[in-house]
C-alpha positions as CSV (number, residue, x, y, z in Angstrom):
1,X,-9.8,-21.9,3.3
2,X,-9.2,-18.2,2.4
3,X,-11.6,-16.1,2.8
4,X,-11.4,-12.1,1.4
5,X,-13.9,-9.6,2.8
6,X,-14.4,-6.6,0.4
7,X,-16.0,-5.5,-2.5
8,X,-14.3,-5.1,-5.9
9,X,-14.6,-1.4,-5.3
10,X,-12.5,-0.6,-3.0
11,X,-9.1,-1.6,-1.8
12,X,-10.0,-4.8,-1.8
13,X,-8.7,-5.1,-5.4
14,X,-5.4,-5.0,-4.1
15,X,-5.4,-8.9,-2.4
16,X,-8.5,-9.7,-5.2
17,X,-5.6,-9.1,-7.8
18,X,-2.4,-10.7,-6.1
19,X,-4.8,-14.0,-5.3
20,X,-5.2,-14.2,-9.2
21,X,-1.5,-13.9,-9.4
22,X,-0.9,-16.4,-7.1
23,X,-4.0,-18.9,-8.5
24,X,-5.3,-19.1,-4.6
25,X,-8.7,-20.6,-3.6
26,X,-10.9,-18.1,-1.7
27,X,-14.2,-17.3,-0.4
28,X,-15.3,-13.9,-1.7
29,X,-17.4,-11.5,1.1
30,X,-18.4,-8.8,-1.2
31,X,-18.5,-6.5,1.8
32,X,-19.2,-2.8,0.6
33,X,-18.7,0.5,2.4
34,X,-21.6,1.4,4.8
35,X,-21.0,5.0,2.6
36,X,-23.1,3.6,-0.3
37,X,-26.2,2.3,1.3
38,X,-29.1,4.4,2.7
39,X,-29.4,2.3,6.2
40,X,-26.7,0.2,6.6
41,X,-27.9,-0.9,9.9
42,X,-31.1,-2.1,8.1
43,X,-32.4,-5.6,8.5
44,X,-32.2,-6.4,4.9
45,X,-29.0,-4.0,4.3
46,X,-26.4,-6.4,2.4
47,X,-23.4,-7.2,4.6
48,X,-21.6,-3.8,5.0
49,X,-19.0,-2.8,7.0
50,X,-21.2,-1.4,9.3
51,X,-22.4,-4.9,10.1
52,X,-22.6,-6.9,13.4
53,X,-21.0,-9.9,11.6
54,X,-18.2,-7.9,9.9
55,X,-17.5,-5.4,13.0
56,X,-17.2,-9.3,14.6
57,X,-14.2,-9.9,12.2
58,X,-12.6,-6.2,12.0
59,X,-14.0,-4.0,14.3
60,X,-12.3,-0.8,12.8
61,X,-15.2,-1.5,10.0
62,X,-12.7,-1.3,7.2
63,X,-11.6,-3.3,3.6
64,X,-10.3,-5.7,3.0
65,X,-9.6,-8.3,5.5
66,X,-9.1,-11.8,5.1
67,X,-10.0,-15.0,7.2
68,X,-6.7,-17.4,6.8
69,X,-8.1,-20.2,8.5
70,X,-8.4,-18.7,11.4
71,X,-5.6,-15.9,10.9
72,X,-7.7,-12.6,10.3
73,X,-5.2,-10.0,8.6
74,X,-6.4,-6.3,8.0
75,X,-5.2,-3.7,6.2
76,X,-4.5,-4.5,2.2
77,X,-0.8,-3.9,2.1
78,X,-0.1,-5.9,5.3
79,X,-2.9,-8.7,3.7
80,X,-0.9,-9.0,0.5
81,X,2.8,-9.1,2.0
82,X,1.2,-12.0,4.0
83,X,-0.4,-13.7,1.6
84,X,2.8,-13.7,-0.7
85,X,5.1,-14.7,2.1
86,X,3.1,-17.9,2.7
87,X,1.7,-18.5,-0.8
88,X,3.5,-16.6,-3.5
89,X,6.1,-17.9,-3.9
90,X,8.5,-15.5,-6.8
91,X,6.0,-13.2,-5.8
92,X,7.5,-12.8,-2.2
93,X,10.5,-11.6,-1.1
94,X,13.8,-14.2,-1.7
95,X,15.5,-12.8,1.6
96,X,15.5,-9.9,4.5
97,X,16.8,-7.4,1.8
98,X,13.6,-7.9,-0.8
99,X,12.0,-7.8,2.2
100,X,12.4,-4.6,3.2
101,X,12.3,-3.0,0.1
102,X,9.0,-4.5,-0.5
103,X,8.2,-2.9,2.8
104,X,9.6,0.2,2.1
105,X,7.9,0.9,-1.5
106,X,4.5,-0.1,-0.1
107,X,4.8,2.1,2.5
108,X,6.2,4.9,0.8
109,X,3.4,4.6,-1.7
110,X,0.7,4.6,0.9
111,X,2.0,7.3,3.2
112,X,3.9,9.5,0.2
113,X,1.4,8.3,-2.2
114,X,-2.0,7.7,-1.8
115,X,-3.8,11.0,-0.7
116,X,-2.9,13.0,-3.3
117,X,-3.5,10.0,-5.7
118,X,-7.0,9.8,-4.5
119,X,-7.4,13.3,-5.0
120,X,-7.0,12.9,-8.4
121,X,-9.4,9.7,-8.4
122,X,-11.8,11.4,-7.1
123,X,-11.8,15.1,-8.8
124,X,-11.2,13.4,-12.2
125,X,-15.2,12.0,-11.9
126,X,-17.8,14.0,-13.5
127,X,-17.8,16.9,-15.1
128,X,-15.0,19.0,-14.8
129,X,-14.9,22.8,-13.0
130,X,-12.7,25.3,-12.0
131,X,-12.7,23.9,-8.8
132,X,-11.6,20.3,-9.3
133,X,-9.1,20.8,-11.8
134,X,-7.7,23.1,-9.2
135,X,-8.0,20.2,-6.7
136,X,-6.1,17.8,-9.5
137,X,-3.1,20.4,-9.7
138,X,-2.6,20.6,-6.1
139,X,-2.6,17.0,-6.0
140,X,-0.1,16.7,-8.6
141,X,1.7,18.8,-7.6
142,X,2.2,17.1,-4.1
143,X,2.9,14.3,-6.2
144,X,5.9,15.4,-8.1
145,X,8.2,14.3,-5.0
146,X,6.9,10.7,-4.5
147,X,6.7,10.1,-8.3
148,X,10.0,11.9,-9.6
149,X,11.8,9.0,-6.9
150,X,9.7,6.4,-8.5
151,X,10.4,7.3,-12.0
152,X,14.3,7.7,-10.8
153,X,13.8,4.0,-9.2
154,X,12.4,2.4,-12.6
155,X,14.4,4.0,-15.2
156,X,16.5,0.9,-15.4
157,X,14.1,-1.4,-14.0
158,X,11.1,-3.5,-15.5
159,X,9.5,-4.5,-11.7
160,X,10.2,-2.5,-8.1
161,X,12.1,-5.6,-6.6
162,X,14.4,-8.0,-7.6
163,X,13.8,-8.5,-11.8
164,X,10.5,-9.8,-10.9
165,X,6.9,-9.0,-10.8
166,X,6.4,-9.4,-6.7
167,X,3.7,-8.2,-4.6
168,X,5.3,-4.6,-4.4
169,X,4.9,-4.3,-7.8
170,X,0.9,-5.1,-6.8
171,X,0.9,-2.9,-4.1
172,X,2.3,0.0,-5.6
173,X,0.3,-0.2,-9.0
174,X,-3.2,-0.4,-7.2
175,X,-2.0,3.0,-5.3
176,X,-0.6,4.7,-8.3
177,X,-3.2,4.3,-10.6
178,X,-4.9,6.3,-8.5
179,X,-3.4,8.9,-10.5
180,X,-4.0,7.8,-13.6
181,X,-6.7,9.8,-15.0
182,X,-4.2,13.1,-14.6
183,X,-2.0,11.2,-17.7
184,X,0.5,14.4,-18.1
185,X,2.2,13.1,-14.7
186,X,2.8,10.0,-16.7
187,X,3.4,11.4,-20.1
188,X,6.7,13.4,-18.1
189,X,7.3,10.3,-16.3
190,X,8.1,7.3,-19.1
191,X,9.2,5.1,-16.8
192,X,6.2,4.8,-14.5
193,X,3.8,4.8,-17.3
194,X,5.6,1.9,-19.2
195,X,6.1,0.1,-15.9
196,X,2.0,0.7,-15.1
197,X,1.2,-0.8,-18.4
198,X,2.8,-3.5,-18.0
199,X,1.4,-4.3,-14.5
200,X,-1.6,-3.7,-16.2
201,X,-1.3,-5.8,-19.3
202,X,-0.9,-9.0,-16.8
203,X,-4.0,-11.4,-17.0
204,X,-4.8,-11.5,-13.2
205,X,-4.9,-7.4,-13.0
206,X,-8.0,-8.0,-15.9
207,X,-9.1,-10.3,-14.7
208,X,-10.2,-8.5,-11.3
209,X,-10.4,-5.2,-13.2
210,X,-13.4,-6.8,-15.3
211,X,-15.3,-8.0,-12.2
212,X,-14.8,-4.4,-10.7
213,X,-16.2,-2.9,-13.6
214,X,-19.7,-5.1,-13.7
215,X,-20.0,-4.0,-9.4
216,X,-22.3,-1.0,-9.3
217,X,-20.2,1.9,-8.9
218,X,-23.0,3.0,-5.9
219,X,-25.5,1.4,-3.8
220,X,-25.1,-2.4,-2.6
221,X,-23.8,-4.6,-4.5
């Protein structure tokens, strides 16, 4: 039996989401960041990744990781190219050459990607200042690179790889919308934003959106 470790919070949606896609059976471990709670070391402290019996499993202390009966993957891009290989069928790559372009867009969106993106996740809560819209136009800025090759990449293409919706097009999204609430990177980019919605639009990505929404956004879950 699968089970996924991680709360809907985090980067946990990543595998959460290509599961639905792929209609697997799992355990769910709503672990949560040691981050939210006051004592996660506590004796009634929900399981955290802080925790004795989650350090057991990953002992970097971070989500996701799954237990594959008895195959314990970390890291959620690495999780979900795993989990498609052996489960995903279209999902996963048809040959070496799928493969490595599925490689290469995950990885390009988490090392070309994802700081800036979360940047902009991050200053876009609240209320807005000086100082964070400053952050947000640094970010963006950084982004234009990474998302002008992107844009270039989709403008004839519905999904990343192959003609199909595939676990890079999973992997990229959940990095990407990272970005989302700075919408004039979009807005210039029609391409990515069409392509986004439609990743979007699919049931399984509601599906686990939904359940993120009803987690508290803070404290345990």
């Amino acid at each position: 039996m699968l089970t996924i470790y991680g709360a809907y919070r985090s980067r946990a949606t990543r595998t959460l989401w290509l599961a639905g896609e792929i209609g697997l059976a799992y355990d769910h471990v709503p672990v949560v960041q040691a981050k939210r709670l006051e004592d996660p070391l506590a004796a009634d402290a929900p399981i955290n990744t802080l925790s004795p019996a989650f350090v057991a499993i990953n002992p970097m202390g971070s989500i996701p990781s799954i237990d594959d009966d008895g195959v314990i993957v970390h890291e959620s891009l690495a999780i979900n190219l795993y989990l498609a290989k052996k489960y995903g069928g279209a999902l996963a790559p048809k040959d070496l050459v799928e493969d490595a372009a599925m490689m290469q867009w995950s990885l390009t969106a988490a090392t070309e990607m994802e700081a800036n993106a979360l940047k902009i996740s991050s200053a876009s809560l609240g209320e807005q200042t000086d100082e964070t819209k400053a952050v947000i136009e640094v970010a963006a800025r950084s982004l234009k690179r990474p998302f002008d090759v992107l844009e270039a990449h989709l403008a004839d293409k519905t999904w990343m790889v192959g003609d199909r919706f595939t676990v890079a097009d999973v992997n990229v999204a959940e990095i990407v919308r990272y970005a989302q609430p700075h919408q004039p990177m979009f807005d210039a980019r029609p391409a990515v934003k069409a392509w986004l919605e439609r990743c979007q639009a699919r049931p399984a990505f509601k599906a686990m959106w939904e359940k993120r929404l009803a987690e508290p956004a803070s404290g345990p879950v």
